[in-house]
C-alpha positions, 0 to 999 in steps of 0.5 A: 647439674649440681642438685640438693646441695646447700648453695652459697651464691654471693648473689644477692638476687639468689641469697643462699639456698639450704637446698638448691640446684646449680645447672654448668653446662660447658663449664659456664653456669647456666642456673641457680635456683632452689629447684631447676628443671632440666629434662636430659641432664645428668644431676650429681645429687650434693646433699650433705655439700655446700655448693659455692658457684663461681669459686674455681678452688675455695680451699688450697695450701699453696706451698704442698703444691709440689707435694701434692704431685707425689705418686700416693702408690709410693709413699702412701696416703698423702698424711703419711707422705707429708710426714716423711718429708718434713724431716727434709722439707725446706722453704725452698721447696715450699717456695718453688710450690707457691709458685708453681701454685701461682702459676696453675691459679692464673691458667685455672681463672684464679683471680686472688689468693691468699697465701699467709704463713705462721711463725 
């Protein structure tokens, strides 16, 4: 149970709650409502989060995908890691990344994407 988190739930019906509780049990969304009652569950309280229901990942940089897979024990915080490779980075890696992450968004239940880059 995701509970006391600022809730967005695109549902109508629900609207958004400045303080509500999302009930997931194996992995389906079982309940949103600004207050769940559920005897035995765990709740991981979200105060402070927002809670969107139904976003598998709302926020991803498809070209680091390759990125992100470096050991941060090697290179260091992933900030510094990134600044060491764009002495090297191609777009060619940046593209293989898109892929990769095209890939894992399909396998995850990723419906759309939006991969846009600047000039």
């Amino acid at each position: 149970m995701l509970a006391s988190g600022h809730v967005v739930s695109l549902d109508p019906a629900i609207g958004d709650l400045p303080v509500g509780d999302v009930h997931v049990r194996s992995g389906a969304i079982v309940a949103v409502a600004r207050l769940l009652g559920a005897p035995g569950v765990a709740r991981r309280y979200m105060r402070g989060c927002l809670v969107m229901p139904s976003f598998v990942d709302a926020h991803w940089h498809l070209g680091n995908t390759l990125a992100c897979r470096l050991p941060n024990s090697r290179l260091g915080p992933f900030v510094k890691t990134m600044g060491l490779l764009a002495r090297v980075w191609t777009p060619e890696p940046s593209a293989l990344g898109v892929r990769l992450a095209a890939a894992e968004a399909v396998h995850a239940g990723i419906t759309t994407v939006h991969n846009w880059r600047t000039t």
